[in-house]
C-alpha positions in Angstrom: 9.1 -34.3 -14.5 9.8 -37.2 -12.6 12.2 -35.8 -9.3 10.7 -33.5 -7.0 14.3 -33.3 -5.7 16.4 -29.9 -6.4 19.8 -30.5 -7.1 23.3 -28.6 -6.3 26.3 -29.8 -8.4 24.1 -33.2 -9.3 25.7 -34.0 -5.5 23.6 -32.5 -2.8 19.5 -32.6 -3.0 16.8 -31.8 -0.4 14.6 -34.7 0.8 11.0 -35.6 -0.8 7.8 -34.7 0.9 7.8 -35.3 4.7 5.2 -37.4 6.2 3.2 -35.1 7.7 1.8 -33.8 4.0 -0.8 -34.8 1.9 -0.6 -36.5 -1.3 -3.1 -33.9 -2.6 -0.3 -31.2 -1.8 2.5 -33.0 -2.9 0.2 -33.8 -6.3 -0.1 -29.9 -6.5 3.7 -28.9 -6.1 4.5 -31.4 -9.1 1.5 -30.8 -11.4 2.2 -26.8 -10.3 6.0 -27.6 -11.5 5.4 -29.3 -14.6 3.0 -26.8 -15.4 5.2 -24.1 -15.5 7.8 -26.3 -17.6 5.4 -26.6 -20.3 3.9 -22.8 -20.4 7.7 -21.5 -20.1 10.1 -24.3 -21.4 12.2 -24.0 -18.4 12.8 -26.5 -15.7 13.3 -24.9 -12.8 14.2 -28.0 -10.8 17.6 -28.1 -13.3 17.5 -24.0 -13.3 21.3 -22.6 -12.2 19.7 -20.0 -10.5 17.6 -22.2 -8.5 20.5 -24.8 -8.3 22.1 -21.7 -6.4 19.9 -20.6 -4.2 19.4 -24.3 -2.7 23.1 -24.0 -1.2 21.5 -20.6 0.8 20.9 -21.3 4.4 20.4 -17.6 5.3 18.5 -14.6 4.1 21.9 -13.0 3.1 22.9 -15.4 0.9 19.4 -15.5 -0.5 19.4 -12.1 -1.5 23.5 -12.1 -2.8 22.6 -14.7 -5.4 20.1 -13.0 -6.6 21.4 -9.9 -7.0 24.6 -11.5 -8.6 22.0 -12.6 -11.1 20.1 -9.9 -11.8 23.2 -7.6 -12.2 24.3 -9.7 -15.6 21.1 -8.5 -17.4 22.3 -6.5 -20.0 19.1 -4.5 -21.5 17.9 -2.5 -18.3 19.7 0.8 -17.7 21.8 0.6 -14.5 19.4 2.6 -12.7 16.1 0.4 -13.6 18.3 -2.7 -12.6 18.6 -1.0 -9.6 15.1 -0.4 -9.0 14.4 -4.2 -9.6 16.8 -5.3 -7.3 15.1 -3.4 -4.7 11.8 -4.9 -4.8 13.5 -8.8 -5.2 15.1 -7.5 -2.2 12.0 -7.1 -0.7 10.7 -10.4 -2.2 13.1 -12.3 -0.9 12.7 -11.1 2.8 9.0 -11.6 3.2 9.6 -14.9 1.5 12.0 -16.1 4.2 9.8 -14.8 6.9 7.2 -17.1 5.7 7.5 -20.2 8.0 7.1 -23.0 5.4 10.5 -25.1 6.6 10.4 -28.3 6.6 7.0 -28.4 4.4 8.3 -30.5 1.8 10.7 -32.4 3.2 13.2 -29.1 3.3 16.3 -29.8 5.8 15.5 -27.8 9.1 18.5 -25.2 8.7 17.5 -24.3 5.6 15.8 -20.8 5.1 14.3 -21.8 1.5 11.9 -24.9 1.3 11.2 -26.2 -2.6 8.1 -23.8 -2.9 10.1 -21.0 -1.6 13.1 -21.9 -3.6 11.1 -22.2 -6.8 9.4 -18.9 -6.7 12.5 -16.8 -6.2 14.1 -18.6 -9.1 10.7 -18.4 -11.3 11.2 -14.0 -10.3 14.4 -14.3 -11.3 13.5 -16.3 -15.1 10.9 -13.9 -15.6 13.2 -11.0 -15.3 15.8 -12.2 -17.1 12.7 -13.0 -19.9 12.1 -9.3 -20.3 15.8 -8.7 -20.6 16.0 -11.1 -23.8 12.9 -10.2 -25.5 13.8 -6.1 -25.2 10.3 -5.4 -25.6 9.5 -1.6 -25.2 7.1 -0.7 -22.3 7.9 -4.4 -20.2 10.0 -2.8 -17.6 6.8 -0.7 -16.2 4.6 -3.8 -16.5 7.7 -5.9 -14.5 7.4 -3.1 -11.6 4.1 -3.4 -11.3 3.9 -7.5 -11.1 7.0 -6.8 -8.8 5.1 -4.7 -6.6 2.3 -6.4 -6.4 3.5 -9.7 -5.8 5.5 -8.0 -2.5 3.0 -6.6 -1.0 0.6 -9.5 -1.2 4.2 -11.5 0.4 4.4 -8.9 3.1 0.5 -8.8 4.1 1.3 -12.8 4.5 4.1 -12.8 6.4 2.7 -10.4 8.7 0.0 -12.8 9.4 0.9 -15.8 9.9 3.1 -15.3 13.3 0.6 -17.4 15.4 2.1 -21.2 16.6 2.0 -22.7 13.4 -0.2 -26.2 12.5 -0.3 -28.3 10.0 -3.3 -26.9 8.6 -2.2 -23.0 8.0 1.4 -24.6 6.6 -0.5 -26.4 3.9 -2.8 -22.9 3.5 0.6 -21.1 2.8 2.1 -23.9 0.5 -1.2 -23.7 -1.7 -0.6 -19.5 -1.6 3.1 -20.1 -2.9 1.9 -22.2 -5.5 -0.9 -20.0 -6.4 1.5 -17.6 -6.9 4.1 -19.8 -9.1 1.3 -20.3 -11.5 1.0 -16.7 -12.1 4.8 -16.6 -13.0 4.7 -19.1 -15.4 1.7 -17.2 -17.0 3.6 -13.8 -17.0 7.0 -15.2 -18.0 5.1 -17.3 -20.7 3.3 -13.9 -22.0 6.8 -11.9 -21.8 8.3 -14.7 -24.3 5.3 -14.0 -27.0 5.8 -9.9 -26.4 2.7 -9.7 -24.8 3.7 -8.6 -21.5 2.2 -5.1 -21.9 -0.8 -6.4 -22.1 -0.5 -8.5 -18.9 0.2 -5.4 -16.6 -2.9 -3.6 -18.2 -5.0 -4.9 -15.3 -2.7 -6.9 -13.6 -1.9 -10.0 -15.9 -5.2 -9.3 -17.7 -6.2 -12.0 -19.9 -9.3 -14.1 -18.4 -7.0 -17.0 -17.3 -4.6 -15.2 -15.4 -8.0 -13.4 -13.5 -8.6 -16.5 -12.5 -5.5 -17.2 -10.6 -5.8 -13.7 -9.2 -8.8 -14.8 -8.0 -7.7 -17.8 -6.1 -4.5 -15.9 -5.0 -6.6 -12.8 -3.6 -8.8 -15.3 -1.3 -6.4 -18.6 -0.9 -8.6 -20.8 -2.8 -10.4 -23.2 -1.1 -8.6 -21.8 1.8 -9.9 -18.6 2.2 -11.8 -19.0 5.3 -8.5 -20.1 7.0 -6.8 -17.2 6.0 -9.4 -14.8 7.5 -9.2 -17.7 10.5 -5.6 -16.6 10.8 -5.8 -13.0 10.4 -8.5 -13.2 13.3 -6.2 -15.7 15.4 -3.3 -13.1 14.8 -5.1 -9.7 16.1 -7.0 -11.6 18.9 -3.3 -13.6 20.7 -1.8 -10.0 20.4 -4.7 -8.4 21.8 -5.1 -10.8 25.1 -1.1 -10.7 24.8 -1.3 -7.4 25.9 -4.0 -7.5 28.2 -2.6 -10.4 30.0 0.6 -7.5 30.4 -2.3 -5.1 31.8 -3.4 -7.7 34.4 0.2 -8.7 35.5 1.6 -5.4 36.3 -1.4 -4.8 38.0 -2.2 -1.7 36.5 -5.9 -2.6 35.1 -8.9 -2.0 36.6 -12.1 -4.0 36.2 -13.5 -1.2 33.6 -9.9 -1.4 31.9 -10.6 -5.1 31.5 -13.6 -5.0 30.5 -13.3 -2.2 27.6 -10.2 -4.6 26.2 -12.8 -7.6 26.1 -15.6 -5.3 24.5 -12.5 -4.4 22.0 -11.4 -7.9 21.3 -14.5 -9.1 20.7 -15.2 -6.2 17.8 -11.8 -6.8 16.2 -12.5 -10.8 16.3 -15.7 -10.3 14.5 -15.0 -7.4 12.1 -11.6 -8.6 10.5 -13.9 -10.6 8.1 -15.6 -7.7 7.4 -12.9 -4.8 6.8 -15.5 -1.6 6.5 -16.2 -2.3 9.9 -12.4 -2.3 10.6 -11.8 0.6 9.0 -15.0 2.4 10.3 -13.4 1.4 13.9 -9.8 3.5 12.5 -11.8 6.2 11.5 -13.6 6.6 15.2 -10.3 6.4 16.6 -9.2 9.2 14.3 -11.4 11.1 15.0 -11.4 10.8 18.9 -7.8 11.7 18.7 -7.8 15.2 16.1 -4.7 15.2 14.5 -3.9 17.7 12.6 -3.2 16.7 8.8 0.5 16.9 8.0 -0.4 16.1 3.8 -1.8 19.7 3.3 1.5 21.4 4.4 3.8 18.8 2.2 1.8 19.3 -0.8 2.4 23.2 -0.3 6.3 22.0 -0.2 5.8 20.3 -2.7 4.3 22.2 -5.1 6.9 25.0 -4.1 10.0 22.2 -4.9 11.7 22.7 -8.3 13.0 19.7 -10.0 16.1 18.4 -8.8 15.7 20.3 -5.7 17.5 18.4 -2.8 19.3 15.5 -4.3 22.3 16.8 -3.7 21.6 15.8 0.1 19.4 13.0 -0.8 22.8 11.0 -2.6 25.3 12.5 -0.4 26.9 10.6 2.0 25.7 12.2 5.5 21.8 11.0 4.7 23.0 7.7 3.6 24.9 7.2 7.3 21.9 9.2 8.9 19.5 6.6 7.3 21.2 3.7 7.8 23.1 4.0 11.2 22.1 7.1 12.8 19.9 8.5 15.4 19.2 12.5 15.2 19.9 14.8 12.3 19.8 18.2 12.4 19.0 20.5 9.4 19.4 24.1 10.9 19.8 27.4 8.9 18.8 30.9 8.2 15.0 32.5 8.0 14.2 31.5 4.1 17.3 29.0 3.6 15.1 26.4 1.9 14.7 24.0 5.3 10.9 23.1 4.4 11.3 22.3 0.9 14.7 20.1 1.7 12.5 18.5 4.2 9.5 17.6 1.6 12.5 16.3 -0.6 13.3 13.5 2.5 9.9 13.3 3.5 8.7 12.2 0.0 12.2 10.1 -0.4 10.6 8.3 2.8 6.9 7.7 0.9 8.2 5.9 -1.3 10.2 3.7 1.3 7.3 3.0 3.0 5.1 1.9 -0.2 7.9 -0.3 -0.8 7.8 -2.0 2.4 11.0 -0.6 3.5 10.4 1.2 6.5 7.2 2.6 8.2 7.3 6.6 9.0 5.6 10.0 10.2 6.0 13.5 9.5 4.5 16.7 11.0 5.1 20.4 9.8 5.3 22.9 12.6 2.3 25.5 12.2 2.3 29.0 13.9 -0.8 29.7 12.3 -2.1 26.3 13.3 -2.8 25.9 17.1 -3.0 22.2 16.4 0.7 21.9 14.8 2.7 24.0 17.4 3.2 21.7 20.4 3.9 17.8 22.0 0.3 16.4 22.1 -0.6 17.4 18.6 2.9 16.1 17.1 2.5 12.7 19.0 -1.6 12.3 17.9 -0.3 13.0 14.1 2.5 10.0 14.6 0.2 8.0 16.0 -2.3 8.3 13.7 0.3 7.8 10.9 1.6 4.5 11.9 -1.5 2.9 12.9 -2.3 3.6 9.3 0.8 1.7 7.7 0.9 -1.7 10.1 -2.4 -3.4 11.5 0.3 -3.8 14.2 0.1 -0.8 15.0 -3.4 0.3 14.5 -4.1 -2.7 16.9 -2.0 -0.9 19.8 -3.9 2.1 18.9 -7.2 0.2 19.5 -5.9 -0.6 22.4 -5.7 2.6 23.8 -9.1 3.7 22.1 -10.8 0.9 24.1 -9.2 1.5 27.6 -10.8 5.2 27.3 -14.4 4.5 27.1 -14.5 3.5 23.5 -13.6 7.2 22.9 -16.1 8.8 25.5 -12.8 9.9 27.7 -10.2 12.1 26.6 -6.5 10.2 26.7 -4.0 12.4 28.7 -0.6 13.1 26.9 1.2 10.4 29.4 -1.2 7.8 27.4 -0.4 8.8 24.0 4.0 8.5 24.8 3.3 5.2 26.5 0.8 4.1 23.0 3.7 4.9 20.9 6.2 3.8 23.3 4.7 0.3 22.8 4.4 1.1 18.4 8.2 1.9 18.5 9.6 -1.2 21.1 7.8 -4.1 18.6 10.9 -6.0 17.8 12.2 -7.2 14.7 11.0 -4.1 13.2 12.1 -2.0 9.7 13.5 1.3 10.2 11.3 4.1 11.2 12.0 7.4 10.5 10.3 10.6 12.1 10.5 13.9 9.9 10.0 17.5 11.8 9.8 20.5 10.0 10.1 24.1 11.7 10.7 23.6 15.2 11.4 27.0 15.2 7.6 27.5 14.4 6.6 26.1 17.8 5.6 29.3 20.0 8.2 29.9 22.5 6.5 32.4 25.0 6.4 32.8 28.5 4.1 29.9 28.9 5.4 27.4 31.4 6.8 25.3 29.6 5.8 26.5 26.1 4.7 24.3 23.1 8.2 24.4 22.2 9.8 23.0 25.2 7.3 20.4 25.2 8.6 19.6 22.1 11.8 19.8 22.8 11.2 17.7 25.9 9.2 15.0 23.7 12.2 14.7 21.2 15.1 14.1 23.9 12.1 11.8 25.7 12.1 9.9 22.0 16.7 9.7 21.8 16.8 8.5 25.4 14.2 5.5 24.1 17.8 3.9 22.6 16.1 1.8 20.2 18.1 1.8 17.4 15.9 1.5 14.7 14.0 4.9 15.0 15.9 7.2 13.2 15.0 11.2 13.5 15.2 14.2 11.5 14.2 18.2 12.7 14.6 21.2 11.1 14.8 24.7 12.4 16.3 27.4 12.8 19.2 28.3 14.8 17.3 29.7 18.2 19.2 29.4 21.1 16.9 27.0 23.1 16.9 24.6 20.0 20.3 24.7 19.6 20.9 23.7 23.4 19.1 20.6 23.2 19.2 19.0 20.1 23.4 20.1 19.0 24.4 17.5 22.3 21.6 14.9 20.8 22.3 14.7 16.8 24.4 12.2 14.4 24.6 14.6 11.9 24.2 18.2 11.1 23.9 20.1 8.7 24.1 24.0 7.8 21.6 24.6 5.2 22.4 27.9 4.0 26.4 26.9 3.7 26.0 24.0 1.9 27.2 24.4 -2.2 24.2 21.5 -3.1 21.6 24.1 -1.5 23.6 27.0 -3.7 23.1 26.0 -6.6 19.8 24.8 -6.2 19.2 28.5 -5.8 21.5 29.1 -8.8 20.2 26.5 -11.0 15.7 27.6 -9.8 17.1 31.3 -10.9 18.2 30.0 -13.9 14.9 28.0 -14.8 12.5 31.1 -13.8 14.4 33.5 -15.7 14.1 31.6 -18.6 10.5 30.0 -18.7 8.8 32.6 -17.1 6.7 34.1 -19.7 7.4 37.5 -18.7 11.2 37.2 -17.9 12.0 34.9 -21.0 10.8 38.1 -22.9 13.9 39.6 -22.0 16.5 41.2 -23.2 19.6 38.7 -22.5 21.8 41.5 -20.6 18.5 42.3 -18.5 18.6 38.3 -18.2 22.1 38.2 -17.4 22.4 40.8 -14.9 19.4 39.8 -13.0 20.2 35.6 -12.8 24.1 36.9 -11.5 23.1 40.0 -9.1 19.9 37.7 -7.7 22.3 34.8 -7.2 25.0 36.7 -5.6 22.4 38.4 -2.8 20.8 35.3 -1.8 23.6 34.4 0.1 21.7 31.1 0.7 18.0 32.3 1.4 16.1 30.7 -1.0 13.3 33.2 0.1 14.7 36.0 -0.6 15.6 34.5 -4.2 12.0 33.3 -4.7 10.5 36.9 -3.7 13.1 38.5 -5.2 12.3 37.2 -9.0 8.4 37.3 -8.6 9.2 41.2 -7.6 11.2 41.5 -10.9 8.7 39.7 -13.3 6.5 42.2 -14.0 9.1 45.2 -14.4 9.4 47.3 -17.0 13.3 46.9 -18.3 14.2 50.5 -17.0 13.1 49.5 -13.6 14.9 46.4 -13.2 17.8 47.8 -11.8 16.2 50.1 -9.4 13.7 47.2 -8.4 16.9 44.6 -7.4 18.4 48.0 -5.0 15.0 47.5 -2.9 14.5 44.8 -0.1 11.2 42.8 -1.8 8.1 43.6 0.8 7.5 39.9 2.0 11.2 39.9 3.1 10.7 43.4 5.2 7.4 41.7 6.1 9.5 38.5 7.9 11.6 40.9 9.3 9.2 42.7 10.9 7.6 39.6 12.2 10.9 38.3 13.5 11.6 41.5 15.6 7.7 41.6 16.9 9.0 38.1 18.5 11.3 38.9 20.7 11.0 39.0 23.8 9.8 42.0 25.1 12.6 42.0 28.6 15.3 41.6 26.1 14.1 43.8 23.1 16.7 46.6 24.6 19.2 44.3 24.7 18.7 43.3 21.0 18.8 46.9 19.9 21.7 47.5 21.5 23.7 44.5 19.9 22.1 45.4 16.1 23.4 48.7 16.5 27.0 47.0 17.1 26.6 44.8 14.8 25.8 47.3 12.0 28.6 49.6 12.5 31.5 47.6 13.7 35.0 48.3 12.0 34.8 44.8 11.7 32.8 41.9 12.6 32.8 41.5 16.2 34.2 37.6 18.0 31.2 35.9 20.0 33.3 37.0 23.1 33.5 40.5 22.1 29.9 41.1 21.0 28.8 40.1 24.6 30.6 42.6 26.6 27.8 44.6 25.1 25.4 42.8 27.2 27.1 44.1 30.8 28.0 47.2 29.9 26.4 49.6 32.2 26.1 53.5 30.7 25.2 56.5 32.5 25.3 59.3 30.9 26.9 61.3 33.7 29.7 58.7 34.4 32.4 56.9 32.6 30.7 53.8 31.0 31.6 50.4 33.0 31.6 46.9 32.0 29.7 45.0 35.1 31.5 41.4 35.1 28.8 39.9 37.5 26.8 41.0 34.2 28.4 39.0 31.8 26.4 35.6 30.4 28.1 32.2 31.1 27.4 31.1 28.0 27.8 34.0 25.6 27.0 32.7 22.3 23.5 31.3 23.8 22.8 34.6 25.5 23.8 36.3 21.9 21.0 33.8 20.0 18.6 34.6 23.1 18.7 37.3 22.3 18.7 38.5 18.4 16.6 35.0 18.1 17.1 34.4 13.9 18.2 37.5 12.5 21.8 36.8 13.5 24.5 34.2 12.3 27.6 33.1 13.7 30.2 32.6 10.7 33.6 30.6 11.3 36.1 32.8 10.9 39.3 31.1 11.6 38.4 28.6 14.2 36.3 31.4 16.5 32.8 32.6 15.4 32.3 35.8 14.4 28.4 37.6 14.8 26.7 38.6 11.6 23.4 39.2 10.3 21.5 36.8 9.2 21.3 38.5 5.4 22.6 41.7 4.2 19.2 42.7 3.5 18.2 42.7 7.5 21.2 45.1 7.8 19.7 47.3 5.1 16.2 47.2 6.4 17.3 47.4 10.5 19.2 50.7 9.5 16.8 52.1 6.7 14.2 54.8 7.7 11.4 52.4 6.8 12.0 50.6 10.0 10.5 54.1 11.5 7.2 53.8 10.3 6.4 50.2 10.7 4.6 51.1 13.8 4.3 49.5 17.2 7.4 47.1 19.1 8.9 47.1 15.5 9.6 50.8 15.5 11.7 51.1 18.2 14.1 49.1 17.1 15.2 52.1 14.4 18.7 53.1 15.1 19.6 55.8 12.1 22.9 55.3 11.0 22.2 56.0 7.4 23.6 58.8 5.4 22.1 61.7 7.9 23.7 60.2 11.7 25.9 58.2 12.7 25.6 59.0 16.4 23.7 56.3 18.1 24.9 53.0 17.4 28.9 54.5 16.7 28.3 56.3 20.3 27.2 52.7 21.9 30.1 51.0 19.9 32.8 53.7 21.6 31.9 53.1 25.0 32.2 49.9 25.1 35.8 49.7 23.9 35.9 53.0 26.5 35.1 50.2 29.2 37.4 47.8 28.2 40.0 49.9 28.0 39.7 51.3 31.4 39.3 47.7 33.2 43.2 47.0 32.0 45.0 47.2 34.7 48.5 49.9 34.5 50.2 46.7 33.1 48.8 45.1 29.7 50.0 42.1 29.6 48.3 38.6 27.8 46.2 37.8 31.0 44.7 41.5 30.8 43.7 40.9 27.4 42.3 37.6 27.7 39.8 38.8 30.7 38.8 41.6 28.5 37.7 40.3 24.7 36.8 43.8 23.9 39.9 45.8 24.5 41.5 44.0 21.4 38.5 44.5 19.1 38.9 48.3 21.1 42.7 48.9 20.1 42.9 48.4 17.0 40.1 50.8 16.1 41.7 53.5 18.0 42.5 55.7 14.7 38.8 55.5 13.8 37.4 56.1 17.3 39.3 58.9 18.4 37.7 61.1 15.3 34.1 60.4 17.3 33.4 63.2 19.1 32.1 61.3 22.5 35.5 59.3 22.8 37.7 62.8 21.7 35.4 64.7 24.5 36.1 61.8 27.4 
């Protein structure tokens, strides 16, 4: 090879070496070149591909090329090519970010210089190699070499953002080249079919470890690459003490404890057990909670398939790309948790693959530690200074201004710590994932855990940075609902979704026939059971989940009385839902179940709150009290029933229903009766012995309504009283109730 030049249409080429570089590196970039010219019989000077890319001044361009190249390969599946794309995606963008303009002579608006230039088109050779040779097995070897070869880019990238000098420019050039070499070894291997082989331990053979080798510690330049790793943490370290000392808000200690800190960092990058020891104190100081135990309880509760319905759709594709808040809400036992380990895991692998950096948390209420603002923000924390030395460094930060640890940091400390993770600039998305708001105690406490929360997440929207992207779960409580319907992007209804359906449909489906008790069945006792247990889920996974595990162990005469019965950990929720309520409102609740239960038919919003003034005295007319009446009826409704109501759209105005027939059947059964303490009293028989109570509470309402219209009803009248509609049209079935015939 005679040219060091790289051509475009045998017209335009990129100047030789500039002055400022050795003739020991420009010796290396040829002999590297010819090199892999002899071990691959390509030239990649004369390459289209790297013909193309020469005409690329920005990353865009970059990455357009190569995908237009990658998408003619013609072996891979669509999906694998897919996959590959992504990580050369990846590639490419760490590549750029690696300031090596100029190094050999490359014109200053370029992005690529000839190192750069030739490793992206040596990626691009070696996976169009494996698409020629079809060998079985190479596309798993590819990934690996793929993924490898981006994370060592990224770790580079990130460390090299220091004023650059002549010396660390000629460290990175011998990097690059390092890593060409290994190219031209693995493209040479995936020519002779041997490319399994390579990935075995990472390009195995003894040759290849021996690039490794010099890749992994820079060659002869090793000790300038833990130079500039050092030189990295210790400018962003006095960076941000020099911001301490110039809003004046550091003491002498403060000062001190960030010199004390510097100083261990500076010394200790060299050794990384002594960094990592340093993480760990940190860790511990701050006690988070551990989100991984509750996502591998999702987890291993997800079915296969589970969630990609919303995972492809189009609302998480805007969410993840453009949007700010999403909003998963739905029913008690809908499925939210195990959607939410479906995006949380989605997320993982984003963040292995450089794409994004992330946090999750899992809402607790038998966990102190996972119910309220300062745990949620420790766990973040924790997480990110885990995935970016970025971060951990900001965390160190904080660590040292508290006595190395000795002092507790107040909550004010940990928002303004991850205030200063989230406003890095230039960053990759990062997405937040919280599961079970609804978990969060909301007692009288002032404020409670979950208004803390709440607080922290509006605290996190008004931030504005438009990177950070959020997702919560929860139910549909009415203090949830206040804050976070005004704050999110995108919402979604779990429980009315047709993916979540028929994830329930398609899970009752797979038990049915691979449990080894139910696959025993006969196929009507299989039939009846996968269509009556899909038709009362009514989108509670839950109930679905209890429901077959109740069944599997049933003798086949009992199957049919079994699926009559509301399954014991559903009545157990139940019961746990009504202990919740508050105890000033517990009448209240009663008194709008009982409507609920027996209305002629279900009751408006509007209409099912007149319930809440209506005053009733036994020895008087009943009244409805307008002073009484809530300003915002469906929140005082929500308030009140907290989950075990829904409101269902029913033509353009919501309508009140419970959350799942089941709660009807269990609120109005006699089992209610002996459930013992706050529980109990919310029995209301309306079964098959009396109808009295909740029909008698139902009557005088629509009694009241009917009395406040004035001599003439007109449309005004009407309007002022929602319940005098609901009230005549039921007068046929009201007037055979003995209170209303008697008044």
């Amino acid at each position: 090879m005679t040219s060091l030049t790289f051509s475009m249409n045998q017209q335009h080429t990129l100047s030789p070496f500039s002055s400022t570089n050795s003739s020991e590196l420009r010796s290396r970039f040829e002999t590297t070149l010819n090199d892999y010219e002899k071990r691959t019989g390509t030239n990649l000077v004369e390459h289209q591909l790297a013909i193309d890319l020469s005409s690329c001044a920005t990353t865009d361009p970059i990455i357009f090329t190569l995908i237009k190249h990658l998408k003619t390969l013609k072996t891979f599946r669509v999906e694998d090519t897919a996959v590959i794309i992504k990580w050369v995606k990846q590639i490419a963008r760490h590549l750029a970010a690696v300031s090596t303009q100029g190094v050999l002579g490359g014109e200053g608006s370029r992005v690529l210089s000839p190192p750069q230039n030739a490793l992206l088109s040596a990626i691009g050779i070696l996976v169009g190699t494996i698409d020629d040779t079809q060998v079985c097995g190479n596309y798993e070897m590819l990934l690996d070499l793929l993924r490898s070869i981006e994370s060592f880019l990224r770790r580079l990238s990130a460390n090299i953002k220091i004023p650059s000098t002549t010396a660390v420019t000629d460290m990175v050039v011998m990097i690059l080249l390092e890593l060409l070499s290994t190219l031209a070894l693995a493209t040479q291997q995936a020519k002779q079919g041997r490319l399994g082989k390579l990935g075995e331990k990472l390009l195995g053979e003894h040759e290849v470890e021996a690039v490794l080798q010099r890749l992994s510690q820079g060659g002869q330049h090793g000790t300038r690459t833990a130079a500039t790793q050092t030189l990295d943490i210790i400018y962003g370290l006095i960076q941000n003490m020099k911001v301490l000392i110039d809003d004046g808000k550091a003491s002498t200690d403060d000062i001190q404890y960030s010199l004390v800190i510097i100083q261990r960092l500076a010394s200790d990058i060299i050794d990384k057990p002594k960094r990592d020891h340093l993480l760990k104190d940190i860790r511990t100081w701050l006690s988070p909670s551990d989100p991984s135990k509750c996502h591998n309880i999702m987890r291993k509760a997800h079915h296969g398939g589970t969630g990609t319905w919303f995972i492809e759709g189009d609302r998480f594709t805007e969410w993840k790309d453009n949007g700010s808040l999403l909003w998963i809400h739905g029913k008690p036992g809908s499925g939210k948790s195990v959607l939410c380990s479906t995006i949380i895991q989605e997320f993982i692998r984003m963040k292995e693959a450089g794409l994004a950096s992330m946090g999750y948390f899992y809402f607790d209420r038998e966990n102190t530690e996972m119910q309220d603002a300062r745990g949620l923000v420790s766990s973040l924390l924790t997480q990110l200074s885990e995935q970016s030395e970025i971060y951990s460094d900001i965390l160190s930060r904080l660590y040292s201004t508290h006595a190395m640890g000795s002092v507790q940091a107040g909550y004010s400390a940990l928002l303004e710590c991850l205030k200063d993770m989230l406003s890095i600039p230039g960053q990759s998305p990062i997405y937040f994932i919280l599961d079970a708001l609804d978990e969060s105690p909301n007692c009288s406490d002032t404020p409670s855990a979950r208004e803390s929360v709440l607080e922290f997440i509006e605290w996190l929207m008004n931030l504005g940075y438009s990177h950070l992207r959020i997702c919560v779960s929860s139910r549909m409580e009415a203090d949830t609902r206040a804050v976070l319907q005004p704050l999110a992007s995108q919402t979604v209804c779990i429980h009315e979704e047709n993916g979540q359906i028929g994830d329930i449909n398609n899970y009752i489906n797979f038990f049915i026939n691979s449990d080894m008790n139910t696959r025993r069945w006969k196929d009507e006792d299989k039939e009846l059971v996968i269509n009556k247990v899909s038709d009362e889920a009514d989108g509670m996974f839950r109930l679905a989940f209890f429901r077959l595990y109740q069944l599997r162990r049933c003798h086949p005469e009992d199957i049919r009385r079994t699926l009559n019965e509301v399954p014991e950990k559903i009545i157990a929720q139940y019961e746990q839902l009504l202990e919740e309520i508050d105890e000033k409102k517990w009448k209240y609740a009663h008194r709008l179940f009982q409507c609920i239960a027996v209305a002629a038919r279900p009751l408006h919003v509007s209409e099912l709150a007149e319930f809440l003034a209506l005053d009733v005295n036994l020895n008087e007319l009943p009244v409805l009290v307008t002073g009484w009446r809530p300003k915002d009826a469906e929140y005082a409704i929500l308030a009140t029933c907290s989950s075990l109501i829904i409101f269902v759209n029913n033509d353009g105005s919501p309508v009140v229903q419970f959350s799942h027939a089941s709660m009807k059947q269990f609120i109005t059964s006699n089992r209610i009766a002996g459930s013992g303490g706050r529980v109990s009293r919310f029995y209301c028989p309306i079964g098959y012995v009396s109808i009295e109570s909740s029909h008698t509470i139902v009557a005088q309402g629509c009694l009241a309504a009917l009395l406040c219209l004035d001599d003439q009803v007109n449309k005004s009248s009407i309007t002022n009283f929602p319940l005098a509609t609901y009230a005549s049209g039921t007068l046929p079935f009201m007037r055979r109730h003995t209170l209303f015939s008697s008044t």
